[in-house]
C-alpha positions as CSV (number, residue, x, y, z in Angstrom):
1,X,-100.0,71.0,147.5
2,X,-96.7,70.1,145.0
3,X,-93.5,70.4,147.2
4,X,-91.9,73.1,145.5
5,X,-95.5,75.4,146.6
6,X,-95.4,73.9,150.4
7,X,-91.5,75.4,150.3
8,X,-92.6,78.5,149.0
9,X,-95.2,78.9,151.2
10,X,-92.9,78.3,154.1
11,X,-90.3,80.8,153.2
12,X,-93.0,83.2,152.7
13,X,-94.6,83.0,156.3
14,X,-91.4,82.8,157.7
15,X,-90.2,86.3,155.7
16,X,-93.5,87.8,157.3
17,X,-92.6,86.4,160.7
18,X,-89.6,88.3,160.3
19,X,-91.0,91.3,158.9
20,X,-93.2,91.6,162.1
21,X,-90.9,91.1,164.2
22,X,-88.1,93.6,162.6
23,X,-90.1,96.4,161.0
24,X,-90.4,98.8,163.8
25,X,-86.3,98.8,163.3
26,X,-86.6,101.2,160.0
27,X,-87.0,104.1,160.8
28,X,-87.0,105.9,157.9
29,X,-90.4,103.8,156.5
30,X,-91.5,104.7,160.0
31,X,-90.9,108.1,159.8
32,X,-92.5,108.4,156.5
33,X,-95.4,106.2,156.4
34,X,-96.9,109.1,159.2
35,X,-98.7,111.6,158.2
36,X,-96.6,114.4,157.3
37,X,-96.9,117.8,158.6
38,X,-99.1,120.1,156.6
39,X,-103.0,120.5,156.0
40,X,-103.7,119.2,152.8
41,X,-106.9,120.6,150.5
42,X,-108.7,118.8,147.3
43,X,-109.8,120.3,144.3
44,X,-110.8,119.5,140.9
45,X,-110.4,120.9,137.2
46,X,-113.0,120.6,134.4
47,X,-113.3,121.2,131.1
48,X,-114.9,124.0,128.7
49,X,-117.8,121.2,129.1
50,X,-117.8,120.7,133.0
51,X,-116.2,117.5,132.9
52,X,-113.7,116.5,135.5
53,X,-110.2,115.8,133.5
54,X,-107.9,116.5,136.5
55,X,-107.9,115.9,140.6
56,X,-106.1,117.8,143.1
57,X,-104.2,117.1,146.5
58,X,-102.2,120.0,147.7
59,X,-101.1,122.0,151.1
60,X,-103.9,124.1,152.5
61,X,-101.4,126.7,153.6
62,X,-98.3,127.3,150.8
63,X,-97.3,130.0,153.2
64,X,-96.6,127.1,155.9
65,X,-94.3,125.3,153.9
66,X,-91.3,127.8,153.8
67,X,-90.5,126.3,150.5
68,X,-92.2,125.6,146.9
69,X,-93.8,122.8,146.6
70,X,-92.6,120.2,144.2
71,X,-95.0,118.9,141.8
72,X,-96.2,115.1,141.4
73,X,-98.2,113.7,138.6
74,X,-100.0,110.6,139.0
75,X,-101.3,108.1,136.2
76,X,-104.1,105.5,137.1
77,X,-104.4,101.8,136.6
78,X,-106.8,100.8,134.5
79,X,-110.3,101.7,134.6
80,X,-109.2,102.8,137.9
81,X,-109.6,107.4,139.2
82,X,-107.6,109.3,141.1
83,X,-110.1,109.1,144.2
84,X,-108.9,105.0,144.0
85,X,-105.2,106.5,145.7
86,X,-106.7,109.2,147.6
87,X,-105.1,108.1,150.9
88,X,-101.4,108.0,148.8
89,X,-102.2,111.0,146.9
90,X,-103.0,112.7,149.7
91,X,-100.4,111.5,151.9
92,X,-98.1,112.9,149.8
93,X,-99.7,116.2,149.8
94,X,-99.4,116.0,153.6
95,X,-95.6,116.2,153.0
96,X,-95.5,119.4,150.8
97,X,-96.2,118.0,147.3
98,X,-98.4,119.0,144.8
99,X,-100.1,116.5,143.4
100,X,-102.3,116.4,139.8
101,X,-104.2,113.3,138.8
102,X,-105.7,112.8,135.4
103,X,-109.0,111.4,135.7
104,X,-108.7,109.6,132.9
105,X,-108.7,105.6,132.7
106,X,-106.6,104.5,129.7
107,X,-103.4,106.1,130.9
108,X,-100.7,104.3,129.0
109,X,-99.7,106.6,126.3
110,X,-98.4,109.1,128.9
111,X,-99.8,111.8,127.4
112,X,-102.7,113.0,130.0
113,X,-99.7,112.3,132.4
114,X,-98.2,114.5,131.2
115,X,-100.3,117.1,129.9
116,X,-101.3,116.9,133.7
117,X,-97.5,118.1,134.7
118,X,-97.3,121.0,132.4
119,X,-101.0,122.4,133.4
120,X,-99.6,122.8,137.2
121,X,-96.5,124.1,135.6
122,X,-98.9,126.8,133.8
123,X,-100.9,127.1,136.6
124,X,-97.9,128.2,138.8
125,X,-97.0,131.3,136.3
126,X,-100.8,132.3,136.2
127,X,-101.7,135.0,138.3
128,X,-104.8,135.3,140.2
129,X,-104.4,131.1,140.4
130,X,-104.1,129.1,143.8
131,X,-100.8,127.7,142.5
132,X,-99.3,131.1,141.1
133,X,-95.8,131.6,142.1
134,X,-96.1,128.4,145.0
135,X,-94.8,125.6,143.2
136,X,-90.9,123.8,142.2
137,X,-91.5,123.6,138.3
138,X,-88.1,122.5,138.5
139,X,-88.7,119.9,140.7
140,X,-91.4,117.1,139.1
141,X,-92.2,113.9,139.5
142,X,-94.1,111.5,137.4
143,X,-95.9,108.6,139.2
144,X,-98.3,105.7,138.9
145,X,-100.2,102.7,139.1
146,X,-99.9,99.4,136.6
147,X,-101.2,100.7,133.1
148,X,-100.5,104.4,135.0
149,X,-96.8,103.4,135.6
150,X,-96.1,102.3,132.2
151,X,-97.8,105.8,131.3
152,X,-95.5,107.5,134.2
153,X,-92.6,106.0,132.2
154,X,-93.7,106.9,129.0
155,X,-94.3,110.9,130.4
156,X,-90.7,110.5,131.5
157,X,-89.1,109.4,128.4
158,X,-90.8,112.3,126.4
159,X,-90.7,115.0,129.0
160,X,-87.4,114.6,130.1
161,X,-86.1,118.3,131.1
162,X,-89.4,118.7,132.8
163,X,-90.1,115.7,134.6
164,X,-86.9,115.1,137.1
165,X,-87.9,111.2,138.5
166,X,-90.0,108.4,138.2
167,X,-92.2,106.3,140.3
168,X,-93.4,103.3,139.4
169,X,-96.0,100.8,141.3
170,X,-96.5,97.4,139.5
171,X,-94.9,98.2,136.1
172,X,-96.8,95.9,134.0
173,X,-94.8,93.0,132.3
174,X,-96.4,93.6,129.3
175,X,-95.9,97.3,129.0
176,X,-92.8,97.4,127.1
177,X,-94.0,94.8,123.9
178,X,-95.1,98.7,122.1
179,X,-93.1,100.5,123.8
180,X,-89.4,102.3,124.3
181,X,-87.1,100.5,126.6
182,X,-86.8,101.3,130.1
183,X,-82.8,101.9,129.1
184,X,-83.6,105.6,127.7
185,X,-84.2,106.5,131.3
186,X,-82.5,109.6,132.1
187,X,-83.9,110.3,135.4
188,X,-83.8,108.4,138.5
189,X,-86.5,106.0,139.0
190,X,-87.9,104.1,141.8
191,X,-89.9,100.8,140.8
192,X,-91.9,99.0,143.4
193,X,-93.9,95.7,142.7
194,X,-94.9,93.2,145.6
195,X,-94.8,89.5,146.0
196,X,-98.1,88.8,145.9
197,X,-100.0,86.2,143.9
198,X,-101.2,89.1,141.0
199,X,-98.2,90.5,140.8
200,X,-96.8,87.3,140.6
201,X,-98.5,87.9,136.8
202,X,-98.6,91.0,135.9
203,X,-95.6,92.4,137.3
204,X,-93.2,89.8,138.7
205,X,-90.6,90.6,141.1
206,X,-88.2,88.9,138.6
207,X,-89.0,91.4,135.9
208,X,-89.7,94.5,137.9
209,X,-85.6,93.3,138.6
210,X,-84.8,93.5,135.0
211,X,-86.1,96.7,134.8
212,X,-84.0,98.3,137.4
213,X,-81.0,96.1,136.2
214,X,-81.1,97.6,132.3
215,X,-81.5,101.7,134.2
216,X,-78.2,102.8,134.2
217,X,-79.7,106.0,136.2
218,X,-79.8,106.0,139.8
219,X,-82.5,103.9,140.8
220,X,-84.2,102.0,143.5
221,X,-86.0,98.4,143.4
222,X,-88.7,98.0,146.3
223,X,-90.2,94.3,146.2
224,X,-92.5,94.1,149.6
225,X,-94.3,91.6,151.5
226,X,-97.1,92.6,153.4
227,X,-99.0,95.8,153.9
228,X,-101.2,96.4,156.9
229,X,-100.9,93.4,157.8
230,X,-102.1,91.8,154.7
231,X,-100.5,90.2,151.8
232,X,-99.6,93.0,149.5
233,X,-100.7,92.5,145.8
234,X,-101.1,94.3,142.7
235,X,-104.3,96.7,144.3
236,X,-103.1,97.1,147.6
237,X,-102.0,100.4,146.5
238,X,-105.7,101.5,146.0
239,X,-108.0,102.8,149.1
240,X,-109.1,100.5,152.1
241,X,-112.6,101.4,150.3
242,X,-112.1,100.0,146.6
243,X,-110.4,96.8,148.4
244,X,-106.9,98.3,149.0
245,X,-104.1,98.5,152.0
246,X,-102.5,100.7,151.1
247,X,-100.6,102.0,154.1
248,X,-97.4,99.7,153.7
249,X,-96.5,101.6,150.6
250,X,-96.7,104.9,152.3
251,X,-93.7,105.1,153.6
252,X,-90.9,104.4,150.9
253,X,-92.2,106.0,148.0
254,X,-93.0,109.3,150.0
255,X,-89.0,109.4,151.3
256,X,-88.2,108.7,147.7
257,X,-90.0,112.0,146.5
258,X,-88.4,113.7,149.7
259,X,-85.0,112.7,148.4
260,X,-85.6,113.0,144.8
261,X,-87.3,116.6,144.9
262,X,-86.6,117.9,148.3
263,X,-83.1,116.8,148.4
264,X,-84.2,115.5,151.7
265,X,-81.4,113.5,153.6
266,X,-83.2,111.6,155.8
267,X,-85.1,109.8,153.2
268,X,-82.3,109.6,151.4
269,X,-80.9,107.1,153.7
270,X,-83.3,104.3,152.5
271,X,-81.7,104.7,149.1
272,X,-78.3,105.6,149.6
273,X,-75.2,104.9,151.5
274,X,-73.6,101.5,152.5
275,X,-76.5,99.9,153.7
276,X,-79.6,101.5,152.1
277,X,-82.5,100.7,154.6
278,X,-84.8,99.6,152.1
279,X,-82.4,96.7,151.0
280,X,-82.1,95.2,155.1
281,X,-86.0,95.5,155.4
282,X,-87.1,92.2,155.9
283,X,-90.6,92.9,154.5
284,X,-89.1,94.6,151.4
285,X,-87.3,90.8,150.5
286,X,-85.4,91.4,147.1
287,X,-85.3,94.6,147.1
288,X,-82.2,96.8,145.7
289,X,-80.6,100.5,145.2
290,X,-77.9,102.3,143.8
């Protein structure tokens, strides 16, 4: 092994040393990588055909929330389906959200993204509907997965009074050769990538940095380390079951939405403030927030 690889490789093992040792001390990840505190349903929509075109994670009960639930609309990586993030999507759903995935697999336009948005929006004034009169449609977020989170970005950019933040895991490198810069952001946006050998490719820490250096929004950088224990990479967002681990990544981007669309000031505290708790979490090394 070249030097400048055994150094890395050292720094590395000692950051998760440290992240073991130090990451019951956040409590806001901790708090938020639990489940949250509501039964949570699935459904599915189909088209005049019978084919699936969106997924569904939402609160059981609306009635138990004692408020309207904000609305999240997810974009998958390539060749990848909604059912791929069900323990995210669902996690999120856990915490009040209403979540719509497109099933489709070639998300990068944007556009089923957010087609997906405005059919929950629709659904919401529809009478007779499961989602009539029980959801934020002033409150929306747009989210997603490595060709999903360029697509996320892209929904964003075009659907700005609807869609009120961003959330981005493993922005691909590559995204913005065809596309609009990052810089036309006018919503707050949180970009996570990891440090693992993938990513290291397709969406380096370095340039998920850039990204969130050109946003002159509010905005939040989350770079981490490991994720249940493992090395977190470019898939560990997908399920345990399609070779995922997923459960690090809970925690963050759930008190994100909480803060973004919930106004929520506990979560806020990982962003926020003097010392924003996701920038001293040792497993979240280069991380940054504003």
């Amino acid at each position: 092994m070249p030097d400048d690889d055994h150094t890395h490789a050292s720094e590395l093992f000692a950051e998760r040393q440290a992240a073991k040792a130090h990451y019951p001390g956040y409590p806001v990840e901790a708090a938020y990588t639990k489940p949250g505190p509501y039964a949570t349903t699935t459904g599915t929509v189909t088209d005049g055909a019978g084919n699936a075109i969106y997924d569904l994670y939402y609160p059981e009960d609306y009635a138990a929330l004692g408020f309207k639930s904000p609305i999240v609309t997810w974009g998958n990586g390539t060749w990848g389906i909604p059912p791929y993030y069900s323990t995210l999507l669902g996690h999120l759903a856990s915490y009040g959200f209403s979540v719509i995935g497109t099933t489709s697999q070639a998300t990068g336009s944007g556009v089923e993204i957010g087609d997906a948005a405005h059919y929950l929006v629709t659904q919401a004034g529809t009478a007779g509907s499961t989602f009539y009169g029980n959801l934020d449609v002033t409150r929306v977020a747009a989210a997603g997965h490595s060709q999903g989170a360029g697509g996320a970005t892209l929904a964003a950019l075009n659907n700005p009074a609807l869609i009120k933040t961003l959330m981005t895991f493993s922005l691909p490198i590559t995204y913005w050769l065809n596309g609009p810069s990052i810089a036309q952001l006018t919503r707050p946006a949180f970009l996570t990538s990891t440090h693992g050998i993938f990513d290291s490719v397709i969406a380096p820490p370095v340039i998920e940095r850039i990204f969130y250096e050109t946003l002159t929004v509010p905005a939040a950088l989350g770079i981490i380390l490991d994720s249940d224990g493992k090395r977190a990479d470019h898939a560990s967002i997908e399920d345990i079951a399609y070779g995922g681990n997923p459960g690090g990544e809970l925690g963050y981007p759930t008190a994100w939405l909480a803060y973004q669309l919930r106004s929520d000031p506990t979560a806020a505290a990982a962003f926020t403030g003097a010392h924003p708790e996701l920038v001293s979490n040792s497993n979240w090394p280069g991380s940054a927030a504003r």
